[in-house]
C-alpha positions in Angstrom: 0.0 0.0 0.0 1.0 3.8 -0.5 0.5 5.3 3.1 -2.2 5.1 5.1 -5.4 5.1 3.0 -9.2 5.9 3.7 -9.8 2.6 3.7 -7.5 2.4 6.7 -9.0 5.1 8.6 -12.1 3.2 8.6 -10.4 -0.4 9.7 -12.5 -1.8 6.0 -11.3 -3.8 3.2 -10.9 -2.1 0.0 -13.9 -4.3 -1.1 -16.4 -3.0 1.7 -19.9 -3.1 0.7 -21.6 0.9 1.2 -23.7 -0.7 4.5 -20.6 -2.0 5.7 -18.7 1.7 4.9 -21.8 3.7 7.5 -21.2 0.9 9.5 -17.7 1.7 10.2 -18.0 5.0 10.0 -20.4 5.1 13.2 -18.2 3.2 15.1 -15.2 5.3 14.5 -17.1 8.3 14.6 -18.3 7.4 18.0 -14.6 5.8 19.1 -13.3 9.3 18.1 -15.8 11.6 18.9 -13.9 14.7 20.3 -16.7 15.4 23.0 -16.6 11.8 24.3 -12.7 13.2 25.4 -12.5 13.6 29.5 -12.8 17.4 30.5 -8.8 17.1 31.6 -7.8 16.4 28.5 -4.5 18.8 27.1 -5.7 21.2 24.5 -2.6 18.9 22.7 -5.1 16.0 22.6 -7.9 17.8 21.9 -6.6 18.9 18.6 -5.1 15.5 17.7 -8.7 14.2 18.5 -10.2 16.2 16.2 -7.6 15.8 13.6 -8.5 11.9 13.9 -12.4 12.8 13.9 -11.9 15.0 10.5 -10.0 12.1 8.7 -12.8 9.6 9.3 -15.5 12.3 8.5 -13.5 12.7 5.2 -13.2 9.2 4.7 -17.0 8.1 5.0 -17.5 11.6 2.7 -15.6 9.5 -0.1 -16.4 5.8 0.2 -19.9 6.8 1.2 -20.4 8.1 -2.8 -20.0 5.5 -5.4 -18.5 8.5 -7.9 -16.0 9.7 -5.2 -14.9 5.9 -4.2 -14.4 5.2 -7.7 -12.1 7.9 -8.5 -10.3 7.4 -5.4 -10.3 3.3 -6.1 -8.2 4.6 -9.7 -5.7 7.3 -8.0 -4.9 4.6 -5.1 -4.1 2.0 -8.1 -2.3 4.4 -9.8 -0.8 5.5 -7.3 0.8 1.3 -6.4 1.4 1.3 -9.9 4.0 3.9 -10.1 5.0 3.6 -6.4 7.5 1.4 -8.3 8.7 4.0 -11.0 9.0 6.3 -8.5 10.9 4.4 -6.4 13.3 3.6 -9.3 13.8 7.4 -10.1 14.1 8.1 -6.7 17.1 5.2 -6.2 18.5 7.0 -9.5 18.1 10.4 -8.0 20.2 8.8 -4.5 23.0 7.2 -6.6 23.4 10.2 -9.1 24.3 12.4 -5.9 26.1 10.0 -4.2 27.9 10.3 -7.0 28.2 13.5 -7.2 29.4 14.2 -3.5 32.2 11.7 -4.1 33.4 13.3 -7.2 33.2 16.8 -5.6 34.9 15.5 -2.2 37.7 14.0 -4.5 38.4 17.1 -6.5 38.4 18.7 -3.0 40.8 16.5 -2.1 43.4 16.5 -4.7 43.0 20.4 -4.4 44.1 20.2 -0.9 46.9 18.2 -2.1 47.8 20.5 -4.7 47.8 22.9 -2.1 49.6 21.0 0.3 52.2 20.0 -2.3 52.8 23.8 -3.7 53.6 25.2 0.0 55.8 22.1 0.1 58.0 22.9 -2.7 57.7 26.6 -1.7 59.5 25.7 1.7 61.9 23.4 0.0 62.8 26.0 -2.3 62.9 28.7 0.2 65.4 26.0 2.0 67.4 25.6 -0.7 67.9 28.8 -1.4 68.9 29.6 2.2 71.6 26.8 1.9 73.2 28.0 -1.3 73.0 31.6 0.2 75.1 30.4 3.3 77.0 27.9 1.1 78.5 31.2 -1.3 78.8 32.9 1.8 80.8 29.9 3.3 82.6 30.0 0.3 83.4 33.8 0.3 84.6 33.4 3.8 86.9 31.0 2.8 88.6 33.0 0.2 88.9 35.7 2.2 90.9 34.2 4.8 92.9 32.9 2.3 93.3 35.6 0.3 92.6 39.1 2.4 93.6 40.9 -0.5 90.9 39.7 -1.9 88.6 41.5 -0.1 90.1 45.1 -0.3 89.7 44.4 -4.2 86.7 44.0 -3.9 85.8 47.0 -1.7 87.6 48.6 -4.1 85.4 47.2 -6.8 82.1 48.3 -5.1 82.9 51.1 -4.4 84.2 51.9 -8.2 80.8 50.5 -9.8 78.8 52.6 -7.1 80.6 56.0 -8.2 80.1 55.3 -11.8 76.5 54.5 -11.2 76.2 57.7 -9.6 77.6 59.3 -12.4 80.9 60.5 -10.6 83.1 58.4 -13.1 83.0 58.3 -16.5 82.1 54.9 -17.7 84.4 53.6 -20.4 83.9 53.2 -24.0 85.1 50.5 -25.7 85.1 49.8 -29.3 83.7 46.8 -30.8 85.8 45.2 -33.9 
């Protein structure tokens, strides 16, 4: 079955006779009667008795009338005949966003990786760098305590370039052959 149907509400096969319909609509009605409710009763239950009152009301409305029944008979069938169509579609509908989720979580993953791995190489670059910056310097050391010379031509150097760049000395021209 799809739900809970009028026929339900009324305790009646779907093959109930229209005597045996008033039947059990009189008995519901008077097993759910909202006055038949204590005086106590939470204005909770009260409601919820009611609610249960309407449905049987609305039930009897539509069995009671052969048109009504009928027309209710064919949506109920139809109704159990597509319940498994739908359920199909709605498996598909499950399966297509599972699917969807995993490939989205993936490419959030290897994102994250990519990340990861950039930052990686960043710091191993930045690392390398530092070592070949103290590794020149290592080396500069080196030939300056060899050589101390060295170093006062260099001075010398700098402070040549950084006068010409200045403009304070004339570069020179040289001819090309």
């Amino acid at each position: 079955m799809v739900g809970l149907t009028l026929y339900d509400v009324l305790a009646i096969p779907t093959t109930a006779s229209t005597d045996d319909v008033r039947r059990a609509y009189k008995q519901k009605a008077l097993e759910t009667h909202p006055d038949k409710l204590e005086p106590t009763v939470s204005e909770q239950e009260r409601r919820a008795a009611e609610g249960r009152f309407r449905n049987v009301c609305e039930a009897f409305e539509v069995l009671s009338d052969l048109v009504k029944r009928k027309a209710y008979d064919d949506r109920i069938q139809l109704a159990q005949k597509n319940k498994k169509h739908w359920d199909e579609q709605h498996d598909k509908r499950v399966k297509t966003r599972e699917e969807w989720a995993r490939q989205v979580k993936e490419r959030s993953e290897a994102r994250m990786k990519e990340r990861a791995d950039f930052y990686e190489n960043l710091k191993r670059i930045k690392e390398e760098k530092q070592r070949y910056v103290e590794m020149v310097e290592l080396f500069y050391q080196e030939l300056r305590d060899c050589h101390p010379e060295w170093e006062s031509r260099r001075q010398a150097a700098l402070q040549w370039k950084e006068m010409a760049d200045k403009g304070q000395i004339p570069r020179r021209q040289t001819t090309r052959i």
